[in-house]
N, CA, C and O atoms as a GROMACS GRO file, in nm:
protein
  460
    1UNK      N    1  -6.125   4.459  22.646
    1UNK     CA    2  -6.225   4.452  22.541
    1UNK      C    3  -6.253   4.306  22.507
    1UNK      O    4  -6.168   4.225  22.467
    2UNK      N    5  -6.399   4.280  22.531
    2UNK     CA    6  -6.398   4.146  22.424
    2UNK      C    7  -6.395   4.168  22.346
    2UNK      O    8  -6.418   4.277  22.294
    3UNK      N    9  -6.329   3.954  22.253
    3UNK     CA   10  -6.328   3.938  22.140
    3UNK      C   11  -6.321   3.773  22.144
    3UNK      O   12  -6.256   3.688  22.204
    4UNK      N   13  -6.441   3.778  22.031
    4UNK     CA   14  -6.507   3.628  22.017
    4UNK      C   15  -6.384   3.567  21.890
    4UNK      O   16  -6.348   3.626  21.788
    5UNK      N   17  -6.349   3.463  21.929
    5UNK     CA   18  -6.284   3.409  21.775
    5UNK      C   19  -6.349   3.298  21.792
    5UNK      O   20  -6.381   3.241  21.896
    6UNK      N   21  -6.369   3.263  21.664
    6UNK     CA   22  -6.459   3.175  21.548
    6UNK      C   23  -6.350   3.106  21.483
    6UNK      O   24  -6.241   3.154  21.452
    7UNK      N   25  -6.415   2.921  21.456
    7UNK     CA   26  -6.326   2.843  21.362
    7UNK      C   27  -6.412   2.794  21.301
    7UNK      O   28  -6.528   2.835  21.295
    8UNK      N   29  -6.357   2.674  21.233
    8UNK     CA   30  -6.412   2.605  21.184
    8UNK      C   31  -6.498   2.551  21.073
    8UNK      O   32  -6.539   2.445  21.026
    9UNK      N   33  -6.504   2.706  21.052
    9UNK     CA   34  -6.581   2.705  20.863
    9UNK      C   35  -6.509   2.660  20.771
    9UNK      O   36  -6.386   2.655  20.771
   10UNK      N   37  -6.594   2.620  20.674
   10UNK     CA   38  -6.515   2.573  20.532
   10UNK      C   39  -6.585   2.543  20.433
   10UNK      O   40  -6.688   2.607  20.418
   11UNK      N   41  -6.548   2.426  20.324
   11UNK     CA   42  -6.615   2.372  20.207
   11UNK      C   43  -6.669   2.245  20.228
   11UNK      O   44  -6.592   2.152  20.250
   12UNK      N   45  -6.844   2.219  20.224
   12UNK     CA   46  -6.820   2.054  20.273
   12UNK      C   47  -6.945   2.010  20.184
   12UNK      O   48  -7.014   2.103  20.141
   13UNK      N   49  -6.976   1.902  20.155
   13UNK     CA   50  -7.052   1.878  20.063
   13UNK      C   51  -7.221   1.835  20.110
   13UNK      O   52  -7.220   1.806  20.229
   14UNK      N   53  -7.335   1.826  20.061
   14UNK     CA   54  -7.411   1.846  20.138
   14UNK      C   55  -7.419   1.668  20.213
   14UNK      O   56  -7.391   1.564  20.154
   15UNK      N   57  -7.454   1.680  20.321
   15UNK     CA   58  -7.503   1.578  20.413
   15UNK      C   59  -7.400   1.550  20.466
   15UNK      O   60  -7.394   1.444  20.528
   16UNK      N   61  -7.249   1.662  20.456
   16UNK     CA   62  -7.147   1.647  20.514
   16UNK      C   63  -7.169   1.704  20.712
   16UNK      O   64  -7.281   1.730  20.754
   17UNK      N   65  -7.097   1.710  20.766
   17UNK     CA   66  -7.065   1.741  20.895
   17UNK      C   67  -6.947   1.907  20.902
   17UNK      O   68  -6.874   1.930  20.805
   18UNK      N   69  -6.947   1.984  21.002
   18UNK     CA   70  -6.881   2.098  21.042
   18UNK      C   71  -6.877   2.093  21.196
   18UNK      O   72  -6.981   2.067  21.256
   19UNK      N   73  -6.768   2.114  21.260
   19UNK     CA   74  -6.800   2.158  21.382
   19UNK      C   75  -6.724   2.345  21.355
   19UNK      O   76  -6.636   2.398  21.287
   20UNK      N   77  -6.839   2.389  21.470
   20UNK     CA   78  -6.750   2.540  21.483
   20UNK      C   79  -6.722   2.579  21.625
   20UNK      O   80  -6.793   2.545  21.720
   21UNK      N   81  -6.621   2.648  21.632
   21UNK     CA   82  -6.587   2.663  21.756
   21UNK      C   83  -6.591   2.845  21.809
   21UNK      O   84  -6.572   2.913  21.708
   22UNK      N   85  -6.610   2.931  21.931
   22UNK     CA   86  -6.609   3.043  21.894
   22UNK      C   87  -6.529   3.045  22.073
   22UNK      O   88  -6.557   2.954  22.152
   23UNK      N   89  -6.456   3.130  22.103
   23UNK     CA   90  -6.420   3.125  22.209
   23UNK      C   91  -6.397   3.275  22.284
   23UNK      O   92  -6.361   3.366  22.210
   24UNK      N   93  -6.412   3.299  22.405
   24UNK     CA   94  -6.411   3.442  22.398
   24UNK      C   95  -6.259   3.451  22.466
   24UNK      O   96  -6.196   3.356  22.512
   25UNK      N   97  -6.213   3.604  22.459
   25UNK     CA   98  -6.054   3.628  22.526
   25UNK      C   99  -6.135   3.764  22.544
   25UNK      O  100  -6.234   3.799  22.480
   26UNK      N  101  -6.052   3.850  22.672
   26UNK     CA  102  -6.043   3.964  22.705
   26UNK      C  103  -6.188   3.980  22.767
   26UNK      O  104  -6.290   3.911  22.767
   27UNK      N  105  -6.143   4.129  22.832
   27UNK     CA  106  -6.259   4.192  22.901
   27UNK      C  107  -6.299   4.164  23.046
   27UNK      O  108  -6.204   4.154  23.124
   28UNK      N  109  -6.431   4.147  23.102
   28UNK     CA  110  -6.450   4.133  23.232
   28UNK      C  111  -6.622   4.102  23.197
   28UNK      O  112  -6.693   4.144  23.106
   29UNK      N  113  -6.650   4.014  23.306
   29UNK     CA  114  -6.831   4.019  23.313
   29UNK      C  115  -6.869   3.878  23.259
   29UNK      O  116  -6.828   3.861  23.144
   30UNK      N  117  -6.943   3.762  23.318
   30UNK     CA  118  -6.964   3.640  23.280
   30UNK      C  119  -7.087   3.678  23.126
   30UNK      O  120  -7.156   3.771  23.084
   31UNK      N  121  -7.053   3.544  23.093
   31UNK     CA  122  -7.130   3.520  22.993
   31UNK      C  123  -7.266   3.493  23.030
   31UNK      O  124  -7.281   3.402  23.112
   32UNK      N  125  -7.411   3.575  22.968
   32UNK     CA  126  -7.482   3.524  23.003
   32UNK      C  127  -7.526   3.420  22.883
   32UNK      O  128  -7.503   3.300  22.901
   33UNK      N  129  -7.581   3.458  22.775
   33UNK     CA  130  -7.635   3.361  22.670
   33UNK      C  131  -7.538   3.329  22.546
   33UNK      O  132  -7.483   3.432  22.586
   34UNK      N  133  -7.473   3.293  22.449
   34UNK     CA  134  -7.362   3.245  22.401
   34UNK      C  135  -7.443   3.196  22.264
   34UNK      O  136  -7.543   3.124  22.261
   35UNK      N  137  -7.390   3.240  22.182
   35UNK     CA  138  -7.439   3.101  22.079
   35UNK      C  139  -7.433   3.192  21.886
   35UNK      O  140  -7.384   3.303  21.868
   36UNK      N  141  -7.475   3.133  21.809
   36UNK     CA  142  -7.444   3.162  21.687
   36UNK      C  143  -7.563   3.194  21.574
   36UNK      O  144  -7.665   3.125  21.562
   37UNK      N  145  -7.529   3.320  21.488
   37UNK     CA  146  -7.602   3.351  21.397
   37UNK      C  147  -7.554   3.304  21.305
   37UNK      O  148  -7.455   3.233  21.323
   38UNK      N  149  -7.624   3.331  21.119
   38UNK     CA  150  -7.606   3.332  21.046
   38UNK      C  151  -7.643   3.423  20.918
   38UNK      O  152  -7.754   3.476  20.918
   39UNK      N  153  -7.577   3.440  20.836
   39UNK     CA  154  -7.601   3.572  20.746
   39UNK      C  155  -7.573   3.507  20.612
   39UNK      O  156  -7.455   3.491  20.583
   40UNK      N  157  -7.677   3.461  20.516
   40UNK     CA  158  -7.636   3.438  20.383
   40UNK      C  159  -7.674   3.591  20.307
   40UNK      O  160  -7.720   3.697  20.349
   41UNK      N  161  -7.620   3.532  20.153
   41UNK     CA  162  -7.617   3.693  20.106
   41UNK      C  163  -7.808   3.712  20.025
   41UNK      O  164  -7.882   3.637  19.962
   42UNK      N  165  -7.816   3.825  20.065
   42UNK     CA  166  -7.891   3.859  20.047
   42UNK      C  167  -8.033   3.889  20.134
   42UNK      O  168  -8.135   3.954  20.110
   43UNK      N  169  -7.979   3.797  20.267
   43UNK     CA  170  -8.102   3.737  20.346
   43UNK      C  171  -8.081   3.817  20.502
   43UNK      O  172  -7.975   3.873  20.529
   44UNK      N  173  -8.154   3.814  20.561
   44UNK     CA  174  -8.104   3.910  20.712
   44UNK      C  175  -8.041   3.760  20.771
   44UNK      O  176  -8.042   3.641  20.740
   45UNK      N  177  -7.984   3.852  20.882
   45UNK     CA  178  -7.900   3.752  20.990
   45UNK      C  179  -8.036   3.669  21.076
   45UNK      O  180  -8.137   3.719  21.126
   46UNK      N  181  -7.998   3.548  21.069
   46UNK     CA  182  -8.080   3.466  21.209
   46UNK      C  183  -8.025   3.377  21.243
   46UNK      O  184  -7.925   3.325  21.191
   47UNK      N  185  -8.108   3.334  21.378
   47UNK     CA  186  -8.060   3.282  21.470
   47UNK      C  187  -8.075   3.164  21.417
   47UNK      O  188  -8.164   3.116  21.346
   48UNK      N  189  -7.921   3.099  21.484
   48UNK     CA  190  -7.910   2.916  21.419
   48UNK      C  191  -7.945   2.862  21.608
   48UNK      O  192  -8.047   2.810  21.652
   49UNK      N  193  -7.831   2.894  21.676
   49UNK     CA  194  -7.857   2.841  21.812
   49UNK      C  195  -7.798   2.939  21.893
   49UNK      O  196  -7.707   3.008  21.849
   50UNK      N  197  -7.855   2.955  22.046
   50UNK     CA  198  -7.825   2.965  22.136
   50UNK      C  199  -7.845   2.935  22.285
   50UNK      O  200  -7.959   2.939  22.332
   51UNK      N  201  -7.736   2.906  22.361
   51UNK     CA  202  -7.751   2.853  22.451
   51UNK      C  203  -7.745   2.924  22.615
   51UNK      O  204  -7.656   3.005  22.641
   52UNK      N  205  -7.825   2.894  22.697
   52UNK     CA  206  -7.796   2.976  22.816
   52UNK      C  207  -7.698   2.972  22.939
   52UNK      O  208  -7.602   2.897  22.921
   53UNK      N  209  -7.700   3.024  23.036
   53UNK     CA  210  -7.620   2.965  23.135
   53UNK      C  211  -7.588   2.870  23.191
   53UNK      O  212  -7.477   2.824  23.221
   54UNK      N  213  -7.729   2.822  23.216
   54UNK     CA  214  -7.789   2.734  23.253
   54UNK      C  215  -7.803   2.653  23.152
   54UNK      O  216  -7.861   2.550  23.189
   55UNK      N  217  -7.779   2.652  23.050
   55UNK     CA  218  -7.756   2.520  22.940
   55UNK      C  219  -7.851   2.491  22.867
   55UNK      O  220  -7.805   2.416  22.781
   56UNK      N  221  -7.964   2.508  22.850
   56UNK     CA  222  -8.055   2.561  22.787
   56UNK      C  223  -8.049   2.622  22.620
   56UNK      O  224  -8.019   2.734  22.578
   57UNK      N  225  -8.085   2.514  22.556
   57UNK     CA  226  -8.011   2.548  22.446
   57UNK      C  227  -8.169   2.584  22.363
   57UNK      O  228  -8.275   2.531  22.396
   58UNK      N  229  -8.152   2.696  22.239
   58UNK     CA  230  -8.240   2.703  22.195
   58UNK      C  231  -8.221   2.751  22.002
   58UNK      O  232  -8.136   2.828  21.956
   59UNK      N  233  -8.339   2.669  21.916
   59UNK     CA  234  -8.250   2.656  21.775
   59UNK      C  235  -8.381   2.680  21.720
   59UNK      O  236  -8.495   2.671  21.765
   60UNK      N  237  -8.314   2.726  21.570
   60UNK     CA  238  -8.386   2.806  21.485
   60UNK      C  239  -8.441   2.679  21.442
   60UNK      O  240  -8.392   2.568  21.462
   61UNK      N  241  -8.606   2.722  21.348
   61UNK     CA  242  -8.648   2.631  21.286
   61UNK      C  243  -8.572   2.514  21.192
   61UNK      O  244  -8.591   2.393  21.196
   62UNK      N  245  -8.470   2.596  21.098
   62UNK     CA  246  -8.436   2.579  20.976
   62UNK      C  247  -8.348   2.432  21.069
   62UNK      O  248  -8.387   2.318  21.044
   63UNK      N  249  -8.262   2.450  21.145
   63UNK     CA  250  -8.149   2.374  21.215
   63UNK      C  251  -8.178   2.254  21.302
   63UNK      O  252  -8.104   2.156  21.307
   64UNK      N  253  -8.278   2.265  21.362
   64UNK     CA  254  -8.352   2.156  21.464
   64UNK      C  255  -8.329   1.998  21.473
   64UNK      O  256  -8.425   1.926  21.445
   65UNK      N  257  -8.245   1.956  21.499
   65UNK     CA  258  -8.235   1.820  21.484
   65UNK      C  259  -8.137   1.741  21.360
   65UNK      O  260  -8.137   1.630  21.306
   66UNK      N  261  -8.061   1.860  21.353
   66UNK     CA  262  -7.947   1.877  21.290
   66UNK      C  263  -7.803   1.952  21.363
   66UNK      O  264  -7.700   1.888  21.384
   67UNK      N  265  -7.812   2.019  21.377
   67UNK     CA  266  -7.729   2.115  21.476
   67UNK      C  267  -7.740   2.071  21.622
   67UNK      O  268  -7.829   2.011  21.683
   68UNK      N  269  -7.641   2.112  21.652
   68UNK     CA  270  -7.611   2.092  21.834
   68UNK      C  271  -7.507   2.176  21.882
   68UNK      O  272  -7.391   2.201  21.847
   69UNK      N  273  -7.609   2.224  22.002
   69UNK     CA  274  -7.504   2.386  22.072
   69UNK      C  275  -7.440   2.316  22.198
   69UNK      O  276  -7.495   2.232  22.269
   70UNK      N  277  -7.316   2.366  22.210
   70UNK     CA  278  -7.266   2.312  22.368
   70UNK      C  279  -7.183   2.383  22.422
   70UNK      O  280  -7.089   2.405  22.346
   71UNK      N  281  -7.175   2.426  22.511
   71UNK     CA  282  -7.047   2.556  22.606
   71UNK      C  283  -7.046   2.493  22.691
   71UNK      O  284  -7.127   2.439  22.766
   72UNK      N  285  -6.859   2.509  22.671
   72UNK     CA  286  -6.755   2.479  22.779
   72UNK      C  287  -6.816   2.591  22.865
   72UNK      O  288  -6.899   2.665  22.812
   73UNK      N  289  -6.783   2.608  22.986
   73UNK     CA  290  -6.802   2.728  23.032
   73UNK      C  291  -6.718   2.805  23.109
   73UNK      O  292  -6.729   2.917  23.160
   74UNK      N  293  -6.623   2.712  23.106
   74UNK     CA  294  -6.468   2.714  23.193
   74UNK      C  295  -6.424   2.814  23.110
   74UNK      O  296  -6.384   2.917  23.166
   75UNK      N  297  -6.421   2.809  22.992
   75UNK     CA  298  -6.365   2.870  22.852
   75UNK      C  299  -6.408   2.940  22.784
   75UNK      O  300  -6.371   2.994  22.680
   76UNK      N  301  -6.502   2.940  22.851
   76UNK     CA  302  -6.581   3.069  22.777
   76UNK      C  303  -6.589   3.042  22.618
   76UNK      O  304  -6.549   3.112  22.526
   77UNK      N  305  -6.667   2.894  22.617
   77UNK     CA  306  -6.599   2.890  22.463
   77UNK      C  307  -6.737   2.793  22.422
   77UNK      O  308  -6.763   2.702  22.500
   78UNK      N  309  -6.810   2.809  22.322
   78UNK     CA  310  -6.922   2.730  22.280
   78UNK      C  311  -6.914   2.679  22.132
   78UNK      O  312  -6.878   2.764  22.051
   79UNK      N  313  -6.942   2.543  22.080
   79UNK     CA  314  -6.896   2.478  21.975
   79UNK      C  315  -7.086   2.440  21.888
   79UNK      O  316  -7.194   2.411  21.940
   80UNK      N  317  -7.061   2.452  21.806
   80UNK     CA  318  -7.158   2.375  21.750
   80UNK      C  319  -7.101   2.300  21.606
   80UNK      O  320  -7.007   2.310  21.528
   81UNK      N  321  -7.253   2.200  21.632
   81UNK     CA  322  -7.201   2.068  21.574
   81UNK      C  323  -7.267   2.048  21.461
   81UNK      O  324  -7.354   1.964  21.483
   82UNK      N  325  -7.268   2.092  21.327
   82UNK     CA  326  -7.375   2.104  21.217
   82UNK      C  327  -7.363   1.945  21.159
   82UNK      O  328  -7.246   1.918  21.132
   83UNK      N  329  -7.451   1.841  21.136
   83UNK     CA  330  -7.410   1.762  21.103
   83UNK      C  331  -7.545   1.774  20.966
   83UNK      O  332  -7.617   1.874  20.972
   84UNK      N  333  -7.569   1.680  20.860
   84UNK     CA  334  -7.616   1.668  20.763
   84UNK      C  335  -7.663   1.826  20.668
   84UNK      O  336  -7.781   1.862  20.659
   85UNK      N  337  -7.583   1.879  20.624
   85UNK     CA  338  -7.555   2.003  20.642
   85UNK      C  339  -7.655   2.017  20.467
   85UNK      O  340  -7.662   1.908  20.410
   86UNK      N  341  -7.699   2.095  20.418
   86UNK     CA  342  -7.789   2.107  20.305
   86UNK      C  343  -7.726   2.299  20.248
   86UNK      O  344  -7.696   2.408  20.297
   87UNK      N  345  -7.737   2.238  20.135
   87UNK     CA  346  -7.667   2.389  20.052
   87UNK      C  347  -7.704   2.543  20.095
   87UNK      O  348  -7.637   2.646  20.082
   88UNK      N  349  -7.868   2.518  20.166
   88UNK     CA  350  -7.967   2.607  20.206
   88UNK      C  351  -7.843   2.644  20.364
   88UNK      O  352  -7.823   2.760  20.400
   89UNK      N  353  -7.796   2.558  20.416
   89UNK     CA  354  -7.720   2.625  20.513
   89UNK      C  355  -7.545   2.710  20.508
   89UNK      O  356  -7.462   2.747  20.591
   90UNK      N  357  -7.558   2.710  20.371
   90UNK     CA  358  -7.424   2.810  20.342
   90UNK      C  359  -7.448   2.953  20.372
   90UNK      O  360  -7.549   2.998  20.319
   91UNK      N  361  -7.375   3.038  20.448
   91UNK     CA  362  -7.380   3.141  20.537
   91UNK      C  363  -7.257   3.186  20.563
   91UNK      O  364  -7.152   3.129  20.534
   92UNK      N  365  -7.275   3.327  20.640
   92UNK     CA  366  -7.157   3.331  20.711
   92UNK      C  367  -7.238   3.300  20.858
   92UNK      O  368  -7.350   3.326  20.900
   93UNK      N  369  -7.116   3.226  20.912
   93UNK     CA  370  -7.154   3.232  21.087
   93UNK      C  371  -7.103   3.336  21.170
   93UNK      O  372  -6.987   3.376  21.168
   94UNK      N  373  -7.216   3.387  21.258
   94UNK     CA  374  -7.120   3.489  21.362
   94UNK      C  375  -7.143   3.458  21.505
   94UNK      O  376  -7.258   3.422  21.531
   95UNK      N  377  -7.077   3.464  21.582
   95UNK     CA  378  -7.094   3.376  21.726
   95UNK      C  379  -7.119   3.560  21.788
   95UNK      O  380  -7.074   3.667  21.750
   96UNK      N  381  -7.232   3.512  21.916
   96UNK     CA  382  -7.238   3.619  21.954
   96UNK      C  383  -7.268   3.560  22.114
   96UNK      O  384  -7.306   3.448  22.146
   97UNK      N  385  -7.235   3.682  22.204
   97UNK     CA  386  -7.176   3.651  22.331
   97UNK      C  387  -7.269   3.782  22.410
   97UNK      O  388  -7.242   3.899  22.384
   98UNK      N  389  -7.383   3.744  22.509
   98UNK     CA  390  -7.438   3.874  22.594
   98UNK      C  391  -7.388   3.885  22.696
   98UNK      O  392  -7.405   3.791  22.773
   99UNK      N  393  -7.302   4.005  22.745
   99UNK     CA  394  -7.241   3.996  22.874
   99UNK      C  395  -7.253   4.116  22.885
   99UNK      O  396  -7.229   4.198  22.796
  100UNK      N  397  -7.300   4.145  23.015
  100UNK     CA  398  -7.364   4.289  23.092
  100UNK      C  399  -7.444   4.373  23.023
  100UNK      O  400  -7.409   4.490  23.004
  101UNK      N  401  -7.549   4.328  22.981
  101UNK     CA  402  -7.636   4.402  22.897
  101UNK      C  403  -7.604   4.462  22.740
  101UNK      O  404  -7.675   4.540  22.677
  102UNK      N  405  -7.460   4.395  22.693
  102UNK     CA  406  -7.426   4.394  22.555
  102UNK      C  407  -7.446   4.275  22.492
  102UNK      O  408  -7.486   4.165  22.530
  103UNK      N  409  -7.409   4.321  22.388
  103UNK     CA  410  -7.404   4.221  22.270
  103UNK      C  411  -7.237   4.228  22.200
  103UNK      O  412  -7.188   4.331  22.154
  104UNK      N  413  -7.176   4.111  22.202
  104UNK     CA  414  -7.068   4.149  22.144
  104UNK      C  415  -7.094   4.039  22.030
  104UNK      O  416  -7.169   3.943  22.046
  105UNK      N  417  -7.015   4.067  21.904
  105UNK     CA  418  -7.005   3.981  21.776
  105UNK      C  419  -6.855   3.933  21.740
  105UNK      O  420  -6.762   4.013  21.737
  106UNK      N  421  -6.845   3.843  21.722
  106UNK     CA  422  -6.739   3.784  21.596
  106UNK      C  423  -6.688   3.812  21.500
  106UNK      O  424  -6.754   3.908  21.459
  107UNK      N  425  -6.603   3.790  21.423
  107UNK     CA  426  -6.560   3.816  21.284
  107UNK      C  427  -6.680   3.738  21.175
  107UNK      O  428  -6.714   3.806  21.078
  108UNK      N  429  -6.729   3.629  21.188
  108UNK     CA  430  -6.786   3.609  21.126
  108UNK      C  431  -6.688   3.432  21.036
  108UNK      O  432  -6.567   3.434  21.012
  109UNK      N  433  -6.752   3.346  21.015
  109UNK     CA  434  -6.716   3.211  20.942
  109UNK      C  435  -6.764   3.101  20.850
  109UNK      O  436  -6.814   2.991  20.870
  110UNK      N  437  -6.732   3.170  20.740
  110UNK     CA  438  -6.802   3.095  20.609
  110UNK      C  439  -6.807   2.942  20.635
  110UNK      O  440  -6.722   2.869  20.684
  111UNK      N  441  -6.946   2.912  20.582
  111UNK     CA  442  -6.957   2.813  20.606
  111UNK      C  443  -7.023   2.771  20.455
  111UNK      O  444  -7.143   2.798  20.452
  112UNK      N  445  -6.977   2.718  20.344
  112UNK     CA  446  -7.049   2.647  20.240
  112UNK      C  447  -7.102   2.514  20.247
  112UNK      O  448  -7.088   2.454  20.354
  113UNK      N  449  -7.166   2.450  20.144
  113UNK     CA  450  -7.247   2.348  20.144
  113UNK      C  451  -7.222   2.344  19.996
  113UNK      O  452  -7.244   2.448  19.934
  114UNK      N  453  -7.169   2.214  19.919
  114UNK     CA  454  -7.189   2.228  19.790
  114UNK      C  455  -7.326   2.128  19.738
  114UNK      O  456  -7.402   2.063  19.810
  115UNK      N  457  -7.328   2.137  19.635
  115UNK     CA  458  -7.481   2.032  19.656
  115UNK      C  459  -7.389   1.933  19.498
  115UNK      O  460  -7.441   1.834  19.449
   0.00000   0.00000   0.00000
């Protein structure tokens, strides 16, 4: 069975920096696209980044030139790099992983912003 684990969330103040890390263990079947949502309360889940096999990285409006997606691929393991971070990006993060025509999800990793 996969299972994605997620780090790296926490408390940081705004125009602070986060890296997150999500890594996969178990199962069988390469990764095709890799990369991370977000869910604040009240709001639906969207897409912050994701990246392809081929490396191909692709990011939500809100994140653009702030954020940066990158997979190991040895490791099955993709990090992003939130840097000047704004209160508007407190969420939970969930790393999500497409392999063989699924979708698998994460636990999920708070991420605040204080202002």
């Amino acid at each position: 069975q996969v299972q994605l684990v997620e780090s790296g969330g926490g408390l940081v103040q705004t125009g602070g920096s986060l890296r997150l890390s999500c890594a996969r263990s178990g199962g069988t079947g390469g990764i095709n696209t890799m990369g991370w949502y977000r869910q604040a309360p009240g709001k639906q889940r969207e897409l912050v980044a994701i990246i392809a096999v081929n490396g191909e990285p692709r990011y939500g409006d809100s994140v653009t030139g702030r954020f940066t997606i990158s997979r190991a691929k040895a490791r099955d393991t993709v990090y992003l790099q939130m840097n000047n971070l704004k209160p508007d990006d407190t969420a939970i993060y969930y790393c999500k992983a497409y392999i063989l025509g699924r979708d698998f999800w994460g636990q999920g990793t708070q991420v605040t912003v204080s202002s």
